[in-house]
MARGUMI-362364 format. One record per atom (N, C-alpha, C, O): x, y, z; residue in one letter; residue number from 1; chain. Coordinates in Angstrom, 2 decimals, always signed. Example, Ala and Ser with C-alpha at 12.3 -4.5 7.8 and 13.67 -1.06 7.14 Angstrom:
! residues 2
         X         Y         Z   res     n   chain
    +13.19     -5.69     +7.80     A     1       A
    +12.30     -4.50     +7.80     A     1       A
    +13.20     -3.30     +7.80     A     1       A
    +14.24     -3.32     +8.46     A     1       A
    +12.85     -2.25     +7.08     S     2       A
    +13.67     -1.06     +7.14     S     2       A
    +12.90     +0.03     +7.87     S     2       A
    +13.41     +1.14     +8.04     S     2       A
***
This chain:
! residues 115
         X         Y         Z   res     n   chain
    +71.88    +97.24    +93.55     X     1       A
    +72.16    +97.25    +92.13     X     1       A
    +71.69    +98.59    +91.56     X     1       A
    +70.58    +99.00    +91.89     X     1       A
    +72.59    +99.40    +90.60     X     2       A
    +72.54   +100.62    +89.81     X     2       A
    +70.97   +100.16    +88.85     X     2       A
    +70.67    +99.11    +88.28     X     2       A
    +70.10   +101.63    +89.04     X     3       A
    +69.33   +101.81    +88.45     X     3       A
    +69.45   +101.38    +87.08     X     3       A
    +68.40   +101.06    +86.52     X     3       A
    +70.39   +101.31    +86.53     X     4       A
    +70.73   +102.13    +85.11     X     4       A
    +71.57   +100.74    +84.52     X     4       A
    +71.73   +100.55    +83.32     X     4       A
    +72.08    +99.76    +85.63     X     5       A
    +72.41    +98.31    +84.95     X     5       A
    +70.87    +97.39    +85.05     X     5       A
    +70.77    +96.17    +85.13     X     5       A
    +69.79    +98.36    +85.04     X     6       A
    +68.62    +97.06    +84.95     X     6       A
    +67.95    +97.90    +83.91     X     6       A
    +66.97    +97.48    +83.29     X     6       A
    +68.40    +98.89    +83.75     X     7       A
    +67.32    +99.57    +82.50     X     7       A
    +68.26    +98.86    +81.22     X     7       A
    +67.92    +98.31    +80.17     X     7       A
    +69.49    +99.12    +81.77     X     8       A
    +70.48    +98.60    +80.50     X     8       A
    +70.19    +97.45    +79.70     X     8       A
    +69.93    +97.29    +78.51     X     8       A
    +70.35    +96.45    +81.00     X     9       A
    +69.81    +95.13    +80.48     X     9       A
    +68.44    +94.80    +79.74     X     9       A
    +68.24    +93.96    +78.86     X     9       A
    +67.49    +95.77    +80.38     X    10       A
    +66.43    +95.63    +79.73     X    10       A
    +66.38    +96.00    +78.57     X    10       A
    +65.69    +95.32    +77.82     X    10       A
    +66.89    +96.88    +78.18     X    11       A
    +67.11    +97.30    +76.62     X    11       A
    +67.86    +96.53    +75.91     X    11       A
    +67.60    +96.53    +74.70     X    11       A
    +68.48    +96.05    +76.17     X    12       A
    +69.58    +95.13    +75.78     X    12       A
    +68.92    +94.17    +74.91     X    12       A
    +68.94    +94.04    +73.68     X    12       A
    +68.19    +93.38    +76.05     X    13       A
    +67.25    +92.54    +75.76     X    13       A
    +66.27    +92.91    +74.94     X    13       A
    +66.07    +92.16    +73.99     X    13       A
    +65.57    +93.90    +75.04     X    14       A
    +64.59    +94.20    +74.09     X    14       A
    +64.92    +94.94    +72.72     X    14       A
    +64.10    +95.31    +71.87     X    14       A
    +66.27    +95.08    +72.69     X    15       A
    +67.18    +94.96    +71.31     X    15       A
    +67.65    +93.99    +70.15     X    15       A
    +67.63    +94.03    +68.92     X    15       A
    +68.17    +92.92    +71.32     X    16       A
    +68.59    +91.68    +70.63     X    16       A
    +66.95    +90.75    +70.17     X    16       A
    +66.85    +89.75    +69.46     X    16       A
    +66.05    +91.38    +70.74     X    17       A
    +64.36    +90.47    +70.20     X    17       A
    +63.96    +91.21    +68.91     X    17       A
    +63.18    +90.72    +68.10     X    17       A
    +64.54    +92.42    +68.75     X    18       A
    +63.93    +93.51    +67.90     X    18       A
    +65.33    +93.38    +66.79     X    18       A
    +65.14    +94.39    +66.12     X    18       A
    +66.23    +92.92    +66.38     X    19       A
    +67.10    +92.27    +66.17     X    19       A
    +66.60    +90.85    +65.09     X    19       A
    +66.46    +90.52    +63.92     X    19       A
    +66.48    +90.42    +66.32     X    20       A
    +66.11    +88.81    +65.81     X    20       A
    +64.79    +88.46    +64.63     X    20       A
    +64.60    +87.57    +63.80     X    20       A
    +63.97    +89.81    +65.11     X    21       A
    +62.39    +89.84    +64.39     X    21       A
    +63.34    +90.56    +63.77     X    21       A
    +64.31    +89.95    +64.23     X    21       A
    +63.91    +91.56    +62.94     X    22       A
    +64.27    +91.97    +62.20     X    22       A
    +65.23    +91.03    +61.04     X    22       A
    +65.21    +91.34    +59.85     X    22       A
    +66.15    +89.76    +61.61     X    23       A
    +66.42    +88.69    +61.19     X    23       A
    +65.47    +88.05    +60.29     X    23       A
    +65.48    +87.97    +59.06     X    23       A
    +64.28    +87.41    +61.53     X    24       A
    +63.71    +86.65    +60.77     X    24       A
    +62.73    +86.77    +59.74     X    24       A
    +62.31    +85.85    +59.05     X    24       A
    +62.28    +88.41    +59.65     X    25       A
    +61.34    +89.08    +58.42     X    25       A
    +62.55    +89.53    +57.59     X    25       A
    +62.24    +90.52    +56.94     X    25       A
    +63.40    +89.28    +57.44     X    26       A
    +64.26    +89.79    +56.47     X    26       A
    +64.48    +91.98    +56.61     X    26       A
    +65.35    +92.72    +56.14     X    26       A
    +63.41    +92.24    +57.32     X    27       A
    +64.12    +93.82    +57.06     X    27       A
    +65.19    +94.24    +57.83     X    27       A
    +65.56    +93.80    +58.92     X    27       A
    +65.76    +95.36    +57.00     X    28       A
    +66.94    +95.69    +57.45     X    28       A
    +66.67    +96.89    +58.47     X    28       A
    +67.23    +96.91    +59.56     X    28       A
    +66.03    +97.62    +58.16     X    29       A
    +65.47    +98.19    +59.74     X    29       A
    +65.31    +98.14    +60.95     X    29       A
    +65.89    +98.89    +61.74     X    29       A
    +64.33    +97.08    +61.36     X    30       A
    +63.82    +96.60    +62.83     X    30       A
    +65.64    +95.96    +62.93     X    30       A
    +66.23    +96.31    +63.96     X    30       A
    +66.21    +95.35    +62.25     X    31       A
    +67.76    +94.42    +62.21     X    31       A
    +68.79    +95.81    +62.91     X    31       A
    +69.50    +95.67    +63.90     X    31       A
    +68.70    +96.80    +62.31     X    32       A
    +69.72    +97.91    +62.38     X    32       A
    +69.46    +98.58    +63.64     X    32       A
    +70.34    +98.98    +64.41     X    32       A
    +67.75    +98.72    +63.87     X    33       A
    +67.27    +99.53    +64.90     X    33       A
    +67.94    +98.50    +66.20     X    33       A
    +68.78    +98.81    +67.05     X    33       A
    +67.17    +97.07    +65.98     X    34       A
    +68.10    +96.21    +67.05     X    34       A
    +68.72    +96.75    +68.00     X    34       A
    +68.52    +97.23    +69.12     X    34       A
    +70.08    +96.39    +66.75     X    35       A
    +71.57    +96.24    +67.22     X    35       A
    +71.95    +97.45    +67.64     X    35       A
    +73.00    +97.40    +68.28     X    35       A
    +71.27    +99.05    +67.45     X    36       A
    +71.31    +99.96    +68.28     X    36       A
    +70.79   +100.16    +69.61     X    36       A
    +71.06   +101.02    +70.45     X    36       A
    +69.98    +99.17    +69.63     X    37       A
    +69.20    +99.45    +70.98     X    37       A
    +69.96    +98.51    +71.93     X    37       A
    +69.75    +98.70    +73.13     X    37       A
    +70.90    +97.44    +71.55     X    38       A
    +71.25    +96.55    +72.28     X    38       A
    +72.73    +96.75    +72.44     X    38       A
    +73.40    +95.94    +73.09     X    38       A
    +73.36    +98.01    +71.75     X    39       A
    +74.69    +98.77    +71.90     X    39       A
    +74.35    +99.61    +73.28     X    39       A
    +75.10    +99.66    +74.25     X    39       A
    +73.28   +100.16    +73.18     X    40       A
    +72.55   +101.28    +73.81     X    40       A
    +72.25   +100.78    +75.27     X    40       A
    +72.14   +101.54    +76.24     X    40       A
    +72.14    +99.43    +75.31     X    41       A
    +71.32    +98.88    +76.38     X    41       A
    +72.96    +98.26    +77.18     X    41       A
    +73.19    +98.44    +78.38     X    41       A
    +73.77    +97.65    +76.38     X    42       A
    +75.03    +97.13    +76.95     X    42       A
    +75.82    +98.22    +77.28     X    42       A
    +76.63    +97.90    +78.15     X    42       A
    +75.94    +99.79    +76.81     X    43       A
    +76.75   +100.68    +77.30     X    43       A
    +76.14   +101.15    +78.58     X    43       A
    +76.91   +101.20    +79.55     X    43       A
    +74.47   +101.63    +78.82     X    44       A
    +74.06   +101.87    +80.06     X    44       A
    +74.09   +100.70    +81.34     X    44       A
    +73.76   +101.09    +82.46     X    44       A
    +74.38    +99.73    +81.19     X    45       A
    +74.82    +98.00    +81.55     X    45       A
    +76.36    +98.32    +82.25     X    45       A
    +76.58    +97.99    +83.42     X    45       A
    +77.19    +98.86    +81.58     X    46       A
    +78.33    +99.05    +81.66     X    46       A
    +78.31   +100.55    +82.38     X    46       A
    +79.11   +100.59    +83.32     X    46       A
    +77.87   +101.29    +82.25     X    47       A
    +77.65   +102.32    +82.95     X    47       A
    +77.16   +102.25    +84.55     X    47       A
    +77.46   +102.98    +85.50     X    47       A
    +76.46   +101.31    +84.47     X    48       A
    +75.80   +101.24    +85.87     X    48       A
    +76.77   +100.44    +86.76     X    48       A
    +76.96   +100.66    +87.96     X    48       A
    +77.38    +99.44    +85.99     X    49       A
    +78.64    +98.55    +86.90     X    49       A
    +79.71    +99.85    +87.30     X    49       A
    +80.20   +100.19    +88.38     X    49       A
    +79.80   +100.38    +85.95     X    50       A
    +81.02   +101.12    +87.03     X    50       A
    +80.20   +102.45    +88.04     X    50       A
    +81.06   +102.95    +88.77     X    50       A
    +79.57   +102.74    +88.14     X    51       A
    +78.91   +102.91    +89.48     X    51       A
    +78.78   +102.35    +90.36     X    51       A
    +79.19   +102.75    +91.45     X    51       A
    +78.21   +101.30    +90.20     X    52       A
    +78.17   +100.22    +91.41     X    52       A
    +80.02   +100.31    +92.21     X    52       A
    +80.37   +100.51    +93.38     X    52       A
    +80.93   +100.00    +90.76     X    53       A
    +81.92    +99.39    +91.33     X    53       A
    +82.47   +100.84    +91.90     X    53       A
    +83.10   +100.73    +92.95     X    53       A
    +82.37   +101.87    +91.49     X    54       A
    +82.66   +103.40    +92.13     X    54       A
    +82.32   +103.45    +93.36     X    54       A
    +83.20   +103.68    +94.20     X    54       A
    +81.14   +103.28    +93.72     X    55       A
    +80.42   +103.91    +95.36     X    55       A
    +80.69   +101.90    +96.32     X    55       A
    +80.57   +101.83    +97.54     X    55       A
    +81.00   +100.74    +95.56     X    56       A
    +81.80    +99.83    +96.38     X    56       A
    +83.33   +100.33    +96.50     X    56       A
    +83.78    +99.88    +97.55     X    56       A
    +84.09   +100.92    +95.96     X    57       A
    +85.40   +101.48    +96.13     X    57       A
    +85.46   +102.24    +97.49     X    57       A
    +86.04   +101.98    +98.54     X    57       A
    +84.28   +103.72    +96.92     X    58       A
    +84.53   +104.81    +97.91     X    58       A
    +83.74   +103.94    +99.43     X    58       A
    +84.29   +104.17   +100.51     X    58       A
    +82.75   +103.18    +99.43     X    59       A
    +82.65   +102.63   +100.92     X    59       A
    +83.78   +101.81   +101.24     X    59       A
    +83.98   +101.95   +102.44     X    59       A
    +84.88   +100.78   +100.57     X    60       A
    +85.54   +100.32   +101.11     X    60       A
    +86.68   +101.74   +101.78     X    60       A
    +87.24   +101.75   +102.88     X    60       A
    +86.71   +102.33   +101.19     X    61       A
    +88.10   +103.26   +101.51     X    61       A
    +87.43   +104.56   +102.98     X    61       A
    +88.33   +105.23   +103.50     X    61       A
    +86.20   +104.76   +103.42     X    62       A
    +85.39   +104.98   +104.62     X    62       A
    +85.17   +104.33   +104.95     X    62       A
    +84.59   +104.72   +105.96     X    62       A
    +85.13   +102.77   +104.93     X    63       A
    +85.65   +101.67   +106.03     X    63       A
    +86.62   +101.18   +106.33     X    63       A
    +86.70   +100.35   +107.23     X    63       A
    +87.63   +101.62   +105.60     X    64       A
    +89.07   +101.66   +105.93     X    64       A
    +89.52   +102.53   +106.85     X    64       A
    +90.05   +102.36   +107.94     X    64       A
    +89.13   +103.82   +106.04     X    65       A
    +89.42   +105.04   +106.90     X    65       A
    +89.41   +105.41   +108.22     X    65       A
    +90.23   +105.94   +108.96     X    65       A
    +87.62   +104.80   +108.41     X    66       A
    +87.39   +104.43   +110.03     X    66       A
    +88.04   +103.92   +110.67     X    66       A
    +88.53   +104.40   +111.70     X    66       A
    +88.26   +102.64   +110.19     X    67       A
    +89.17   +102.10   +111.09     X    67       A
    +90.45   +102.35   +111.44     X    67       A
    +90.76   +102.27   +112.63     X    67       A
    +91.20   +102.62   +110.67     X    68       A
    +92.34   +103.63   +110.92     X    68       A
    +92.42   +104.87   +111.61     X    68       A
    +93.44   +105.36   +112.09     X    68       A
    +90.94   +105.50   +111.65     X    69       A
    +91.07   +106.49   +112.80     X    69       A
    +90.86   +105.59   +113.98     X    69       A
    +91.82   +105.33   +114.71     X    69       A
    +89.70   +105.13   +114.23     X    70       A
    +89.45   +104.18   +115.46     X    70       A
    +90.68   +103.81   +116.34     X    70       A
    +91.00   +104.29   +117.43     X    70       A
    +91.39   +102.65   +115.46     X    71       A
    +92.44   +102.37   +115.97     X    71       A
    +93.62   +103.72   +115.73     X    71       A
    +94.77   +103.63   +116.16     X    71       A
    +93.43   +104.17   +115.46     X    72       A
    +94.61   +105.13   +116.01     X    72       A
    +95.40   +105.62   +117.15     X    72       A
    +96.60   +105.90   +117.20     X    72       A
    +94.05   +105.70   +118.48     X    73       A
    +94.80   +106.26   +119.37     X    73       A
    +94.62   +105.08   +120.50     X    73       A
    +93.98   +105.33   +121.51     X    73       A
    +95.37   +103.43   +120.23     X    74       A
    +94.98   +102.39   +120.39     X    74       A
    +97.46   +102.75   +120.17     X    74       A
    +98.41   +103.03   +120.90     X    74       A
    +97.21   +102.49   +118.88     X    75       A
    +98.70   +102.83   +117.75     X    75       A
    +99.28   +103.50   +119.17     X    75       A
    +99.72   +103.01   +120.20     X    75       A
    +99.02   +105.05   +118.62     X    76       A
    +99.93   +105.96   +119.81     X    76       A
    +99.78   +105.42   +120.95     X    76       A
   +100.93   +105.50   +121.39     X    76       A
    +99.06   +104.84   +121.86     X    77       A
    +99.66   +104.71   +122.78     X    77       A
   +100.38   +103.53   +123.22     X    77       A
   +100.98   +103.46   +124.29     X    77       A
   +100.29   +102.52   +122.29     X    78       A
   +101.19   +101.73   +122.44     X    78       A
   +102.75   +101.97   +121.66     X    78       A
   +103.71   +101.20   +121.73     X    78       A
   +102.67   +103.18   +120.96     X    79       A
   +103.89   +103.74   +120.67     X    79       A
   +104.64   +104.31   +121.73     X    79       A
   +105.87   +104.23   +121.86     X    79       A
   +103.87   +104.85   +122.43     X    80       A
   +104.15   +105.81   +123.83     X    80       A
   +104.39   +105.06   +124.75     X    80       A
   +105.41   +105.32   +125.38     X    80       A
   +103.97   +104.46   +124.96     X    81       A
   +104.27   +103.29   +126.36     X    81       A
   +105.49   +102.39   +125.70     X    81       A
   +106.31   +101.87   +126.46     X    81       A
   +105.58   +102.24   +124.33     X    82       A
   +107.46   +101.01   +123.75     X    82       A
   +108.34   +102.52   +124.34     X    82       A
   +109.03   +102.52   +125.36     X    82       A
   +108.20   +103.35   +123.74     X    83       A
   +109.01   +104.42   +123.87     X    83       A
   +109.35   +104.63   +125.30     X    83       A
   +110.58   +104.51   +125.35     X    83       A
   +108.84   +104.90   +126.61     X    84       A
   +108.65   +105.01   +127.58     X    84       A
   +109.36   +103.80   +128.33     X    84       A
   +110.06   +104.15   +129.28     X    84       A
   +109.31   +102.32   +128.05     X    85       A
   +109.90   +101.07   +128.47     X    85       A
   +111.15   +101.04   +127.72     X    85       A
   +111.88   +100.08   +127.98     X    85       A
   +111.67   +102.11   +126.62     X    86       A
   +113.09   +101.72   +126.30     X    86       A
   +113.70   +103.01   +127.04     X    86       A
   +114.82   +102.82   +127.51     X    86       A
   +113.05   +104.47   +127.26     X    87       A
   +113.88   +105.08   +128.01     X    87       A
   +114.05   +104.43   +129.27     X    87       A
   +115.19   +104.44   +129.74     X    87       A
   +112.77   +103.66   +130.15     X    88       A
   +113.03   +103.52   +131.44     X    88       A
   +114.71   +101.89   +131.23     X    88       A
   +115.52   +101.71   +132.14     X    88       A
   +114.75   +101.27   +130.22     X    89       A
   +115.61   +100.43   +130.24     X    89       A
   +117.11   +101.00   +130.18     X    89       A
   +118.13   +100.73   +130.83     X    89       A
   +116.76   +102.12   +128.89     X    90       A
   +118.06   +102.87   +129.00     X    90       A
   +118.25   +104.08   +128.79     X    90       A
   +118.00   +104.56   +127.69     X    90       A
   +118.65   +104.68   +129.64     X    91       A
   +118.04   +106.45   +130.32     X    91       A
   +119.46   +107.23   +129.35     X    91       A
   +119.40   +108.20   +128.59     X    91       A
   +120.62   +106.42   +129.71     X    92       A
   +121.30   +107.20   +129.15     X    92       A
   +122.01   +107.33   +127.85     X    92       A
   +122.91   +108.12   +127.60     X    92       A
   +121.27   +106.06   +126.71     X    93       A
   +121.39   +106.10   +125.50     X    93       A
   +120.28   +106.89   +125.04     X    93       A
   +120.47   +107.26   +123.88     X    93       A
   +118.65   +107.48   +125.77     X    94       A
   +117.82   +108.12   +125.33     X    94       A
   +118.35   +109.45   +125.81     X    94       A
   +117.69   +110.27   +125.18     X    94       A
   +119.09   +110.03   +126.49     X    95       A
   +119.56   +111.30   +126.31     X    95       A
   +120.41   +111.62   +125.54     X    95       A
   +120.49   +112.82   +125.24     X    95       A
   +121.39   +110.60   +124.92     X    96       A
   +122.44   +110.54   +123.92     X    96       A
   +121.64   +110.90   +122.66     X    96       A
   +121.96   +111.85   +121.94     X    96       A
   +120.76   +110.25   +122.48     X    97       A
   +119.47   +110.78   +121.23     X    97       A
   +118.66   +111.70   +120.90     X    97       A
   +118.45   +112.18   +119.79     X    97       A
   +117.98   +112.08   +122.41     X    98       A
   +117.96   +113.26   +122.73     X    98       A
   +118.63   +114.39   +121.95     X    98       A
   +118.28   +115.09   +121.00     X    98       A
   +119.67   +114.29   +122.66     X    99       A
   +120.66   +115.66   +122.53     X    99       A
   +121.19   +115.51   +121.06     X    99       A
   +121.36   +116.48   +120.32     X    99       A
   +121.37   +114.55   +120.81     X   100       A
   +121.52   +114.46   +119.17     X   100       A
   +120.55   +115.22   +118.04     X   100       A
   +120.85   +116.25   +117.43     X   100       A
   +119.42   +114.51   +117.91     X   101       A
   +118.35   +115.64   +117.83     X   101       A
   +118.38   +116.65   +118.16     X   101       A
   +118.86   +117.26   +117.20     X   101       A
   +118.11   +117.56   +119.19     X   102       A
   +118.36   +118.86   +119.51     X   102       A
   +119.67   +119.50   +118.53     X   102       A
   +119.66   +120.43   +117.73     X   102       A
   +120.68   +118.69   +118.91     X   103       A
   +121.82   +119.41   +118.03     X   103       A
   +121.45   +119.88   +116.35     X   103       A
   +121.55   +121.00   +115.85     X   103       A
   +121.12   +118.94   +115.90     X   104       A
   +121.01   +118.26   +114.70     X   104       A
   +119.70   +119.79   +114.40     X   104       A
   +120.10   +120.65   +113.60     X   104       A
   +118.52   +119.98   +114.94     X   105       A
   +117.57   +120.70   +114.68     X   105       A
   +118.21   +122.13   +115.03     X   105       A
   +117.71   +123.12   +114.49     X   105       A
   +119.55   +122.33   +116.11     X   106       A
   +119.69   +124.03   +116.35     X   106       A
   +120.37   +124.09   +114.98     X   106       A
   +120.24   +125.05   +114.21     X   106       A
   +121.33   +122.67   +114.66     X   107       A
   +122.50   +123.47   +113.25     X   107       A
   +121.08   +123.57   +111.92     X   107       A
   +121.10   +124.53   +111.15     X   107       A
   +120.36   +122.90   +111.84     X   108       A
   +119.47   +123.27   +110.60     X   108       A
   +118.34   +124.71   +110.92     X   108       A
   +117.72   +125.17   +109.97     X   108       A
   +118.19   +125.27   +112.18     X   109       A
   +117.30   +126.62   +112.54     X   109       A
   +118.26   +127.74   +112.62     X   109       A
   +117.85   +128.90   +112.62     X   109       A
   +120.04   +127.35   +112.73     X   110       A
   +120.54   +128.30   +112.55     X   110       A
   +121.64   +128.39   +111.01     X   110       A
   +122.54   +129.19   +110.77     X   110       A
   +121.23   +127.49   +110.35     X   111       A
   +122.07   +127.70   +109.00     X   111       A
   +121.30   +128.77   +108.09     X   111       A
   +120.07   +128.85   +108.04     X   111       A
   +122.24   +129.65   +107.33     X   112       A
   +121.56   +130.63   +106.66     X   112       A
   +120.93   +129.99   +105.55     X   112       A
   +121.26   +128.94   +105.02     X   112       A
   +119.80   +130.87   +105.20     X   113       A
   +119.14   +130.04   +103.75     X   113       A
   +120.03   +130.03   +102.45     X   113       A
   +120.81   +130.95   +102.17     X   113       A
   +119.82   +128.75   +101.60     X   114       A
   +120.42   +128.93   +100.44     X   114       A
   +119.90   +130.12    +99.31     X   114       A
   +118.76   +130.58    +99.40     X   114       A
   +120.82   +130.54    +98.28     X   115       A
   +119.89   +131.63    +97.57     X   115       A
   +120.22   +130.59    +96.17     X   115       A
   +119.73   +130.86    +95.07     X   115       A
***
């Protein structure tokens, strides 16, 4: 828990008492001072959650991350090995693709640039 959602609260609290004694003596002072201290105490309250909820974000997304590298080269090679079991099934629709590609990449390395 954020430093700064327990100071919050604490002020908070020791706003709405300073508040209340300001209520119940009738002055408008300790009443005004209060309700500043307990604005004061609920914005640093609110401040500290979204910290909290900031640095729970950024660890979920570096425990994501990890794992997505981790498993990564888990991915490729079971990309590599489907790839590998459809050329060995069919050799000569993967050269048909092949060469398609190739074609496809000489007409776009030899078209002139647009101006």
């Amino acid at each position: 828990m954020e430093k700064d959602r327990i100071a919050g609260s604490a002020q908070d609290f020791a706003g709405k008492i300073e508040g209340t004694v300001g209520d119940i003596s009738g002055d408008a002072k300790p009443q005004a001072a209060g309700r500043v201290r307990e604005a004061t105490g609920t914005a640093q309250n609110l401040y500290g959650q979204a910290k909290d909820a900031a640095r729970e974000a950024t660890d979920a997304a570096a425990s994501y991350a990890k794992d997505a590298y981790d498993n990564s080269g888990d991915t490729f090679r079971d990309g590599s090995q489907a790839i590998a079991k459809k050329v060995q099934d069919n050799p000569l629709g993967s050269m048909l693709i092949a060469g398609g590609i190739g074609f496809a990449l000489a007409l776009l390395m030899t078209r002139p640039p647009r101006r």
